[in-house]
C-alpha positions, 0 to 999 in steps of 0.5 A: 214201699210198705204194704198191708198184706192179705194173702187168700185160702188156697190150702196147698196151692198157698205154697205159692205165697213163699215165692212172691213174698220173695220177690217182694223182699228182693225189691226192697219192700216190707208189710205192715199190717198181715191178713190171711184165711186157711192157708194164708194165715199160716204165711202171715203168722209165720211173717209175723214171726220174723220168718220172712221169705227164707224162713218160708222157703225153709219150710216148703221143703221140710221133709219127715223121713222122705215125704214132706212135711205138710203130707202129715197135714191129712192125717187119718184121726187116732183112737178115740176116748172111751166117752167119745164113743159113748156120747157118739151117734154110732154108739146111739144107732146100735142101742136102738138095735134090739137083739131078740133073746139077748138081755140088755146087760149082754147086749150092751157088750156086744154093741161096745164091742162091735163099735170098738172093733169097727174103730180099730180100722182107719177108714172107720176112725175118719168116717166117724171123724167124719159124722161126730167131729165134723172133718174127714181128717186129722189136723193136729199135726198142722198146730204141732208144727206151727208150735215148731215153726213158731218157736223158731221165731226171730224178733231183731235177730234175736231167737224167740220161742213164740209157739205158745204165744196168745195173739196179744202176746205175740202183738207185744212181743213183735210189734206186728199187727196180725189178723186171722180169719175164720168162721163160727159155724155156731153162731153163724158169723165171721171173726177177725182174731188179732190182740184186740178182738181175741187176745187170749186166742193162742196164735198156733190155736187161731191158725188151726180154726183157720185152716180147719175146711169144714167135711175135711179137717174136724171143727175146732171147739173154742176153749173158756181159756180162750175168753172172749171175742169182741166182748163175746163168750164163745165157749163150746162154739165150732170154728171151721176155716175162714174162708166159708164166709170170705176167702179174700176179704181185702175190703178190710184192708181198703175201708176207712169206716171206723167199725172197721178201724176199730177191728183191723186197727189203722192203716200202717202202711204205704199201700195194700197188696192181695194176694191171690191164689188164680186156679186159671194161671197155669204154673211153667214147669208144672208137672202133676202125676195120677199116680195114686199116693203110695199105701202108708200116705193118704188114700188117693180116693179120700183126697179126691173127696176132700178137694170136692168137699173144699170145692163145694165150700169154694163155691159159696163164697166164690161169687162175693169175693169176685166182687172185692177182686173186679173192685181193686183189681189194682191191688191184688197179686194174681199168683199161679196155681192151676191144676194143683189142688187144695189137698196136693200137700204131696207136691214133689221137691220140683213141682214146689220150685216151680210153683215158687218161681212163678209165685216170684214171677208174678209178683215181679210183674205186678209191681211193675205193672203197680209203678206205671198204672195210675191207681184209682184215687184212695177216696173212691176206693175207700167208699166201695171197700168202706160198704163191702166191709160193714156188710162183712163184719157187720154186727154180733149178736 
């Protein structure tokens, strides 16, 4: 069969993704069209790309010298610009400082100086990350290796270099119909980017909003280079991950309304498959330590506020998305993840086999399960997910 696919935001608990899509390939299935949100889009731009299941087992187990790759994820941010520390609200506190018997010259000096000296430690960079930029960490290592990824790209088993693709050009150049989500804290609203919606989005940049857990990863800004989306400039606005407004949005997938055609363009597949990240599926073979994290990787007590932070985000849209799942349970794929968190990129080499072979696992029993149930009938599907969608999408400004 071919299935339309929507994969959930899980973070680092989305490493289960590589073992289902392997089990779904070994069976002889393929996908049409590709949805996903945070950490889901980054399975479906890489499927996109020609990677299929080998390509993501291959980067589960990327290494940069013997930690994997995706640790570099959180990274803490580097030094900022000089204008950066001008325009900033630290900056703007120590001027409000008045030194008695110090002239307004000397005292500017001193204040550069002070802030330039608390920038130089690191955990002063994040908190400032943290005030000014809207995250906590870092991720520019996550587009530098999606460009890498990318470019590794396969279109008929011919190589192609696709890391500095548009979603338009990506759609031309493989034919795959790939749709992201995110969330335009600006302007308060959810946007599917694909080659209709926001074609001069690059794919890598469309990934990185994304991904982007408000608190944890800093806001990405839309670019006037980007244009515009659905007819709309953007310019200036801060996109943070998908999943603030809907983490598992399979209704677009479902509905027959023709706003939402219009957006996620015509079904081009047998049926649709979602796949969902369960935080109550205990993962066999699944062994987590509380050992902290060694000195030169993320501080132990900074990831810990990074998953509350991202739990705190789970929990706004958590109740919205039970409804879509309670819907077409039918549908979705429940892939194990419990006890792992969204910041767990540190999973050792035996934690990731075990969570891609439950990731096998699960989707080997769902499809089984799929070939003996009676599904509801499309019409009455297409109904709840038809309303559930408007609501969604809704209008723009």
């Amino acid at each position: 069969m071919r299935f339309d696919l929507v994969f959930e935001g899980g973070g680092a608990k989305g490493m289960v993704f590589a073992g289902a899509i392997q089990e779904l390939e070994a069976q002889g299935h393929s996908f049409g069209r590709l949805l996903g949100t945070s950490a889901g889009s980054i399975t479906a731009a890489l499927l996109a790309s020609g990677s299929g299941a080998a390509g993501l087992l291959a980067a589960l187990g990327e290494k940069e010298g013997d930690r994997s790759v995706f640790e570099g994820f959180m990274a803490t941010p580097a030094p900022f610009t000089e204008e950066e520390l001008q325009r900033s609200a630290l900056r703007e506190l120590f001027a409000d400082i008045d030194l008695p018997l110090v002239s307004d010259r000397l005292e500017a000096k001193i204040d550069d100086a002070l802030v330039r000296a608390l920038m130089s430690r690191p955990i002063f960079r994040s908190m400032f990350s943290f005030v000014e930029l809207g995250g906590w960490y870092a991720s520019h290592r996550l587009a530098e290796w999606m460009t890498e990824r990318l470019d590794d790209g396969r279109v008929n088993g011919r190589p192609v270099k696709m890391g500095k693709l548009t979603l338009r050009q990506m759609y031309e150049v493989t034919g795959v119909d790939l749709s992201i989500v995110a969330t335009d804290t600006t302007h308060s609203s959810l946007l599917i980017l694909n080659h209709r919606t926001a074609p001069d989005v690059p794919v890598v940049s469309a990934v990185h909003m994304s991904m982007s857990i408000p608190l944890v990863w800093q806001e990405v800004v839309w670019k006037k280079e980007w244009g515009q989306y659905r007819g709309e400039a953007l310019a200036g606005a801060r996109i943070v991950d998908g999943g603030v407004l809907s983490n598992f949005p399979l209704e677009l997938f479902v509905s027959d309304e023709p706003q939402v055609i219009e957006l996620m363009g015509p079904p081009d597949a047998d049926d649709v498959l979602g796949l969902l990240i369960d935080e109550e599926l205990a993962v066999p073979g699944l062994v987590l330590s509380e050992a902290p994290s060694e000195p030169d990787g993320p501080d132990l007590g900074q990831r810990r506020t990074a998953e509350r932070l991202k739990r705190l985000v789970a929990t706004v849209v958590q109740a919205r998305d039970k409804l879509v799942i309670d819907a077409f349970e039918h549908l979705v794929v429940r892939l194990p993840a419990k006890g792992i968190a969204s910041t767990d990129f540190d999973l050792s080499d035996d934690n990731r086999a075990a969570l891609t072979v439950a990731g096998q696992e699960a989707m080997r029993a769902h499809l089984a399960r799929r070939a003996l149930g009676e599904p509801p009938s499309p019409e009455s599907l297409a109904v709840a997910a038809g309303k559930m969608a408007t609501r969604l999408v809704g209008k723009r400004r």
